[in-house]
Wavefront OBJ file of the C-alpha trace (Angstrom):
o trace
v 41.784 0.252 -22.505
v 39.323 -1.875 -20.679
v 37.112 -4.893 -23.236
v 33.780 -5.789 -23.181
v 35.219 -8.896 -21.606
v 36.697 -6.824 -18.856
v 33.812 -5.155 -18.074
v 31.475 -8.173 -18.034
v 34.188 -9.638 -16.044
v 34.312 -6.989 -13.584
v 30.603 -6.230 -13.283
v 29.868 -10.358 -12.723
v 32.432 -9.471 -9.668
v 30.671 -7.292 -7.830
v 27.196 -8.571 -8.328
v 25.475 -12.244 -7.704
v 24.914 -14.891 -9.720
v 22.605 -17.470 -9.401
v 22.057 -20.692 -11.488
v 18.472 -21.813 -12.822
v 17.612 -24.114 -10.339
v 18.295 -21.457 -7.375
v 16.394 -18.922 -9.389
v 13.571 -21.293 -9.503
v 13.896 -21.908 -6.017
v 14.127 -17.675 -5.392
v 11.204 -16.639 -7.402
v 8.867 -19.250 -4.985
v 9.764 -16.934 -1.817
v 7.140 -14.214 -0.526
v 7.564 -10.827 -1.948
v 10.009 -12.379 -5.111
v 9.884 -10.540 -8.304
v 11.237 -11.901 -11.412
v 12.584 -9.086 -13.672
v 12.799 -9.476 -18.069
v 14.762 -7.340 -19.338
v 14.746 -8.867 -22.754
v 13.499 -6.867 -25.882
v 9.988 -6.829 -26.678
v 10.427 -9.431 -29.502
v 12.017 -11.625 -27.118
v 9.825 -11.383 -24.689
v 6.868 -11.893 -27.205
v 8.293 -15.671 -27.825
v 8.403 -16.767 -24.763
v 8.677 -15.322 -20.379
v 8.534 -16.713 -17.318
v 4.924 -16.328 -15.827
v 4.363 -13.378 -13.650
v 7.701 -12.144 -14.469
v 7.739 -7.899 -14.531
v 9.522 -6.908 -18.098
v 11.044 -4.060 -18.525
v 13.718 -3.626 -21.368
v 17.062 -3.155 -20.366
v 17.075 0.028 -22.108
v 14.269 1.375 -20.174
v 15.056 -0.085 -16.417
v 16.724 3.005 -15.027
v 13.369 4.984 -15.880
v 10.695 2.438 -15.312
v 12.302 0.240 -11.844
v 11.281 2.372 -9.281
v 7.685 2.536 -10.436
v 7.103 -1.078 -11.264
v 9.554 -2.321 -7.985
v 9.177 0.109 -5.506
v 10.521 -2.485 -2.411
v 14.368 -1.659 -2.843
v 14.386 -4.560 -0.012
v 12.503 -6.853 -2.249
v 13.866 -10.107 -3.683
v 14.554 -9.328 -6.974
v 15.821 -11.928 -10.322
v 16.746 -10.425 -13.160
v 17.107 -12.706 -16.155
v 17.801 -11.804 -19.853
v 18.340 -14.284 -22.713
v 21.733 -15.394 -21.573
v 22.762 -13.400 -17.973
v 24.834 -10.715 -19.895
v 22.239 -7.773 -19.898
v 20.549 -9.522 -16.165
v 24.539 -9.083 -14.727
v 24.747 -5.063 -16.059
v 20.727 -5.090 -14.707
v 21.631 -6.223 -11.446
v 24.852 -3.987 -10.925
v 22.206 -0.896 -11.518
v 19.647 -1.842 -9.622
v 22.144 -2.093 -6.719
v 23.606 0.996 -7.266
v 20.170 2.696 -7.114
v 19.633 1.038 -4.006
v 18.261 -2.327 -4.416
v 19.906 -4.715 -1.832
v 18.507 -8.302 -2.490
v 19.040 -8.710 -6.821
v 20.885 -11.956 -8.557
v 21.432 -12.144 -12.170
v 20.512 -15.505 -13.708
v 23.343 -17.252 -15.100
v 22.421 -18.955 -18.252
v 19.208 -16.453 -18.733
v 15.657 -17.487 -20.529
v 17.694 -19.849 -22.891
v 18.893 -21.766 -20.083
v 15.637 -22.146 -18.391
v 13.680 -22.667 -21.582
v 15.759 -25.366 -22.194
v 15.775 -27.387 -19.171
v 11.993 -27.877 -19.161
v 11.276 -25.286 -16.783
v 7.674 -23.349 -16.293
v 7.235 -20.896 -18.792
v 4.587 -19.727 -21.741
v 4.105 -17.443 -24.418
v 2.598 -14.120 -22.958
v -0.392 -12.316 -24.264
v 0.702 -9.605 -26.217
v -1.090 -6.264 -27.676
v -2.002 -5.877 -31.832
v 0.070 -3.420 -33.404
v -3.637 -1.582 -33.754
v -3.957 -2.232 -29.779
v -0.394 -0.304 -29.499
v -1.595 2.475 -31.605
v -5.410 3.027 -29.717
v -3.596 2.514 -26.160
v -0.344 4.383 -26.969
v -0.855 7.101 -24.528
v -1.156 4.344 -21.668
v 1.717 2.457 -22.876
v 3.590 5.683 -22.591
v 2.669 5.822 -18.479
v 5.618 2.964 -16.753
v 2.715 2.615 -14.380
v 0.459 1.099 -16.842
v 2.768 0.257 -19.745
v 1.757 -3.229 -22.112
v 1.328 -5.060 -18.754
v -1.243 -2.807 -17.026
v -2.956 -2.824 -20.703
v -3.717 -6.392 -20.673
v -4.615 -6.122 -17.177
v -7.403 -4.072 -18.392
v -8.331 -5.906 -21.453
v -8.559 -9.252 -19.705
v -11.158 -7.219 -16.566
v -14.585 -7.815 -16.389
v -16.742 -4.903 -15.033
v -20.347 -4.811 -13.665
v -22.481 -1.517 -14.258
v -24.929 -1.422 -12.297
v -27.278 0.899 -14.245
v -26.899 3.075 -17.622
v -28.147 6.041 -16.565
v -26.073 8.951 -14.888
v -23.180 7.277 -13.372
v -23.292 4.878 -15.509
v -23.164 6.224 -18.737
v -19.644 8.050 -18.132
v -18.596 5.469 -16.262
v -18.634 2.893 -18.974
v -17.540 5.400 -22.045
v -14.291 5.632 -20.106
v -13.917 2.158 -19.323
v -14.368 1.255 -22.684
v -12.377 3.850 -24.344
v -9.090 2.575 -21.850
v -9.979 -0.963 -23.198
v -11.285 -2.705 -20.111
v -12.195 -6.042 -22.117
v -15.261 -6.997 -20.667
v -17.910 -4.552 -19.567
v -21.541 -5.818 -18.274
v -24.373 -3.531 -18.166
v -27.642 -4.600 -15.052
v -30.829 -2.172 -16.727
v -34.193 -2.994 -17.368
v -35.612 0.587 -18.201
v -35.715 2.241 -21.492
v -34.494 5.187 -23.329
v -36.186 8.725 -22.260
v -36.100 11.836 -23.570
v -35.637 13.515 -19.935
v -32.831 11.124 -19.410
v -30.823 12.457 -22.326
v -30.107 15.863 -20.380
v -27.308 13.738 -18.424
v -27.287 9.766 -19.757
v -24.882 10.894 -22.609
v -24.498 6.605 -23.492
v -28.157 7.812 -25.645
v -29.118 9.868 -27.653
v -32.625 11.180 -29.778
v -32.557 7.928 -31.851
v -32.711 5.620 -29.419
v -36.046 6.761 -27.662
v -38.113 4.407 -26.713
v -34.779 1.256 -27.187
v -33.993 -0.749 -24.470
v -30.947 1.307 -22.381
v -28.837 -1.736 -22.324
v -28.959 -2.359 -25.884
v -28.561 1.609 -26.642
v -25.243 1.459 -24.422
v -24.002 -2.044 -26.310
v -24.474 0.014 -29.460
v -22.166 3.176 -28.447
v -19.697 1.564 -26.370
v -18.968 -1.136 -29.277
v -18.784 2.132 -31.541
v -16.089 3.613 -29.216
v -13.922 0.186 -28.856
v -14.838 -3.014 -31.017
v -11.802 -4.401 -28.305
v -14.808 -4.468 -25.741
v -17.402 -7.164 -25.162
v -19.899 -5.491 -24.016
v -22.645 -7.967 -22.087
v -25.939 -6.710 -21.635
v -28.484 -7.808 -18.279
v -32.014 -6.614 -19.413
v -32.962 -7.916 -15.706
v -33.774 -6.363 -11.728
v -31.100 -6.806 -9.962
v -32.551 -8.776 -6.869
v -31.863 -11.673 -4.527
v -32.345 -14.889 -6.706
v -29.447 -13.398 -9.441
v -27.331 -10.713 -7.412
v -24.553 -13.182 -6.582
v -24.640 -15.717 -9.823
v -23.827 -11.951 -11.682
v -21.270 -10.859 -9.533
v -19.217 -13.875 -9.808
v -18.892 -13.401 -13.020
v -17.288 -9.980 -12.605
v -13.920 -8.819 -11.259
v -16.012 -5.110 -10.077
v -18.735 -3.560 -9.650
v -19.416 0.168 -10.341
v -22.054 0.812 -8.291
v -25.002 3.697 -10.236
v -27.763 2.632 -8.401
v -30.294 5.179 -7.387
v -32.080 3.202 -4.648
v -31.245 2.098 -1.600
v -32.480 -1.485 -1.272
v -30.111 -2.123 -4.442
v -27.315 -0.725 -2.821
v -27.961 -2.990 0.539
v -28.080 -5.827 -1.475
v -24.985 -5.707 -3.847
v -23.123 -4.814 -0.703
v -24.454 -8.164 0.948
v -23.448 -10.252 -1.769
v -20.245 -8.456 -2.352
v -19.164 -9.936 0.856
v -20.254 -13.165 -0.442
v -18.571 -13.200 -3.507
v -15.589 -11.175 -2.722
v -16.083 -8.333 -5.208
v -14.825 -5.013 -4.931
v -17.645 -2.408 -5.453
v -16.600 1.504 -6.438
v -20.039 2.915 -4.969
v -21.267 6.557 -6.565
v -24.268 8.724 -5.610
v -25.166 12.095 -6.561
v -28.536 14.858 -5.463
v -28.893 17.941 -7.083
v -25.392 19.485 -6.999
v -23.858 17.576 -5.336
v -22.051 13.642 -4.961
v -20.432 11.342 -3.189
v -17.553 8.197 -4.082
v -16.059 5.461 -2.158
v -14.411 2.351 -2.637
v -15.784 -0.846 -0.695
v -13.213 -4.038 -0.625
v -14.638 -6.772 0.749
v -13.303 -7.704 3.953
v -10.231 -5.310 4.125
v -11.717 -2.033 4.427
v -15.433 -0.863 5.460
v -18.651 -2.093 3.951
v -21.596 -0.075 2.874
v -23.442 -0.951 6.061
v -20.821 0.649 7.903
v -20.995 3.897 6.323
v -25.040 4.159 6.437
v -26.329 1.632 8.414
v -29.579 2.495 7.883
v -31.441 3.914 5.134
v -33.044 7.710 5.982
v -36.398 8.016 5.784
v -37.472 8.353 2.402
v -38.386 11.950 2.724
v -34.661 12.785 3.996
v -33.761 11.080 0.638
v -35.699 12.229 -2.406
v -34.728 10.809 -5.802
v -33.458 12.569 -8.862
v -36.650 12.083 -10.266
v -38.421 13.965 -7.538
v -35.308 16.055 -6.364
v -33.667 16.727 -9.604
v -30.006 16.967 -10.622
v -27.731 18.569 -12.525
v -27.089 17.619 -16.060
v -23.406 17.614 -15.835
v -22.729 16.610 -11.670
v -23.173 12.477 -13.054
v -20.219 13.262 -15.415
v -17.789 14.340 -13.016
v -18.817 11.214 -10.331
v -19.086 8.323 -12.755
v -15.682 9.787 -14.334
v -14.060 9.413 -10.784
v -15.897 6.355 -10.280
v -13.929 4.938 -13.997
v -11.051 5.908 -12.843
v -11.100 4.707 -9.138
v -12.139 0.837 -11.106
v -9.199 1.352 -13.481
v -6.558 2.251 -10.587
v -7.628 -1.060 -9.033
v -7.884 -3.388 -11.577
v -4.062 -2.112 -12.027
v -3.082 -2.072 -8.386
v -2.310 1.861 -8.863
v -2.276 4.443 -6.113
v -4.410 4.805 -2.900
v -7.514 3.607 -3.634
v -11.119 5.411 -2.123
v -11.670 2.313 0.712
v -11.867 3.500 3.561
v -12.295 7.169 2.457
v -15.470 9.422 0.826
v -14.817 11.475 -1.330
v -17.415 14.471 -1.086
v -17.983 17.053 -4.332
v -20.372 20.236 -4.416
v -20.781 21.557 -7.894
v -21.725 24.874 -6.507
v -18.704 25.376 -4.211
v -16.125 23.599 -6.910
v -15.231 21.684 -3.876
v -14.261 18.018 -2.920
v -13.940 17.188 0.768
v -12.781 13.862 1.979
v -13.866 11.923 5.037
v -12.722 8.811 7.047
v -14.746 5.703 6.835
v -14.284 3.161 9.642
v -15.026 -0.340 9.725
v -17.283 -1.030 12.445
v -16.544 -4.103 14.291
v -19.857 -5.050 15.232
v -21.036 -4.345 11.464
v -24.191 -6.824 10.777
v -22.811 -7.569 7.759
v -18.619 -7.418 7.155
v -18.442 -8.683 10.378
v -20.043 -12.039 10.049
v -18.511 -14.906 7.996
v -19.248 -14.458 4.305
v -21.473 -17.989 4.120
v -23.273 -16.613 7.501
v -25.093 -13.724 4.801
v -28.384 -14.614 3.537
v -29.313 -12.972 0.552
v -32.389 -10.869 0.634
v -34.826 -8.369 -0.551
v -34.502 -5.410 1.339
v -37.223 -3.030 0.261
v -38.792 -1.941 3.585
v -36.057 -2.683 6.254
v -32.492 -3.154 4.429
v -31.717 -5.118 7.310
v -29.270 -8.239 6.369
v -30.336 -11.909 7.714
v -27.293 -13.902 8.838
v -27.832 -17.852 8.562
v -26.242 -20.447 9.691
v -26.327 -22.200 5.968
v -24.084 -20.569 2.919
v -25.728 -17.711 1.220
v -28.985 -18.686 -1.552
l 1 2 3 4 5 6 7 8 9 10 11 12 13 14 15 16 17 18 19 20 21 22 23 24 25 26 27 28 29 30 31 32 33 34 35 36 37 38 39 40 41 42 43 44 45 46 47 48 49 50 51 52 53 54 55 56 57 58 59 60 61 62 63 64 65 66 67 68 69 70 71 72 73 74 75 76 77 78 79 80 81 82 83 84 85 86 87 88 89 90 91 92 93 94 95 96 97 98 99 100 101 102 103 104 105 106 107 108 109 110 111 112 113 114 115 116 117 118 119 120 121 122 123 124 125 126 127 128 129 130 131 132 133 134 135 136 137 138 139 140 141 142 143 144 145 146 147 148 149 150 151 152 153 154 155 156 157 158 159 160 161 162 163 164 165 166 167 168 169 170 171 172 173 174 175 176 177 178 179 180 181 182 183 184 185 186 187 188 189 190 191 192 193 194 195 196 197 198 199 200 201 202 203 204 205 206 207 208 209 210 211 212 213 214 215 216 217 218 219 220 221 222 223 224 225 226 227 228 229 230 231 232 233 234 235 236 237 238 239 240 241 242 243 244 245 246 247 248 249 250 251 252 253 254 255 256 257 258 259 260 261 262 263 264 265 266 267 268 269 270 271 272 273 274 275 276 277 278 279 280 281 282 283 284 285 286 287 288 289 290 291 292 293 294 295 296 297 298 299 300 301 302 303 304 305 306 307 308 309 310 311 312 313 314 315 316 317 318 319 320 321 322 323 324 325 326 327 328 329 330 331 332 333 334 335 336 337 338 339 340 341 342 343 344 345 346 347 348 349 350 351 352 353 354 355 356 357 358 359 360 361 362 363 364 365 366 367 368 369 370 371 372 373 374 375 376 377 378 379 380 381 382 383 384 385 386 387 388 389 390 391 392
């Protein structure tokens, strides 16, 4: 009857073992992935930054999610290189054709002085409100601290904006800013469910600070009481990881995709008329830029507001929803996102349609250098001014 010996013995045959140093050396590499798979109280004391953990117990179930290049460079380290060697003899056998097992394990590398640092980790409350997420191997503790250590723009608290940020909050994205100068209306409370009766008259972006705190004390919730225009557009941005985009004009929507470009922030663009809306994703640089999709605004009787137009109560709900959840899946690097796509919905119909974006290569805007942009009001022309200087 074979020992543990003998089967530690046997498995350290038929797998690779690396010291520290060539670990070190291995994680450096292009496409490397260093794999924990302490125990969560382990890994709580101390991990190698960037590292992806996943208990040992849990690897079979959670690997092909959170590595999904079986070709990848992959080193596995556990506290000593006994779990990493039985790690890295499953991983092969489920197809994974570059994995070494660190000989030695965290308490080797810990000891020799090399880079490492206690991780963030989540409050046993945090645990309990974000257990359903933690549940997910797509999201798990990581993706949660992804989202509590984001910093979303809103641009408006109306509409899109109001469902927008009650989901955003509620999955614990940590920082959530809020661009509104207008105040709380009755006929806005038929869809801008961030307000209600009470807050008539109260500034919107104090009325959304109040319920969104309510909903998730986890989430610092900065307000802008300001208009969004040329002399602050970038200085806000750069503060921000995203932008959801709720705007309901189209100079605004010219100019956060102008200085988008100059900051290099993603913007997860909504619209909506009467029954029916529209989502996209704009990443700056890789995929098409507003300005590629509508090039020009339509005349303003093509175009009618909400206000003039109307809208139905519940059609903001469904598109600020998708636009939470098209912010979340890229703050965590999840899926497909909408670049590149629109995503088309008519309440009437129950239908969504989707349609191809392309960058356009001769693009006033995308296709300059960033510093070439000139930040600008746009209210007649929405044209963009490129400059020789960096952007003002």
């Amino acid at each position: 009857m074979a020992t543990f010996r003998d089967l530690l013995a046997r498995t350290k045959a038929e797998i690779t073992e690396v010291d520290t140093a060539t670990a070190d050396e291995l994680r450096s590499r292009p496409g490397a992935v260093v794999l924990d798979v302490r125990e969560p109280d382990e890994h709580e004391q101390g991990a190698i930054p960037g590292a992806v953990f996943i208990p040992r117990g849990q690897l079979e179930g959670q690997i092909e999610n959170r590595i999904p290049d079986r070709d990848a460079t992959v080193v596995i380290h556990c506290a000593s290189g006994i779990r990493s060697a039985f790690a890295a003899k499953t991983m092969a056998e489920l197809g994974y054709t570059d994995v070494v097992s660190v000989a030695g394990g965290f308490n080797k590398w810990k000891d020799e002085g090399r880079d490492w640092r206690v991780p963030q980790v989540l409050t046993p409350e945090q645990r309990n409100r974000y257990h359903r997420h933690l549940l997910l191997p797509e999201v798990g503790a990581e993706g949660q601290q992804k989202l509590l250590d984001a910093k979303v723009l809103l641009l408006g608290a109306g509409g899109l904006g109001s469902p927008a940020a009650l989901y955003l909050a509620a999955a614990g994205v940590g920082t959530i800013g809020i661009i509104d100068m207008d105040v709380v209306d009755e006929s806005n409370l038929q869809r801008q469910i961030l307000h209600n009766i009470d807050r008539v008259g109260e500034r919107k972006v104090d009325s959304a600070k109040k319920t969104l705190t309510l909903l998730n004390p986890d989430v610092d919730v900065v307000t802008h009481d300001v208009r969004l225009d040329a002399s602050n557009v970038v200085e806000l941005l750069s503060q921000y990881d995203l932008v959801v985009d709720g705007a309901d004009n189209f100079p605004s929507r010219y100019l956060l995709n102008d200085a988008s470009l100059v900051t290099g922030t993603p913007v997860v663009h909504g619209s909506i008329f009467r029954f029916e809306g529209q989502v996209t994703a704009f990443l700056p640089h890789e995929g098409p830029c507003y300005r590629c999709f509508l090039p020009e605004p339509p005349p303003p009787e093509l175009a009618p507001s909400c206000a003039e137009a109307g809208v139905l109560g519940v059609l903001p709900g469904i598109i600020g929803s998708i636009q939470a959840l098209e912010a979340i899946k890229l703050i965590l690097g999840l899926g497909d996102s909408l670049s590149g796509r629109l995503m088309a919905y008519d309440a009437l119909e129950q239908s969504f349609r989707t349609y191809k974006i392309r960058r356009d290569p001769a693009c006033p805007a995308c296709s300059v250098p960033a510093d070439a942009l000139q930040i600008a009001e746009y209210d007649e022309h929405c044209a963009p001014h490129p400059v020789a200087a960096s952007a003002s």
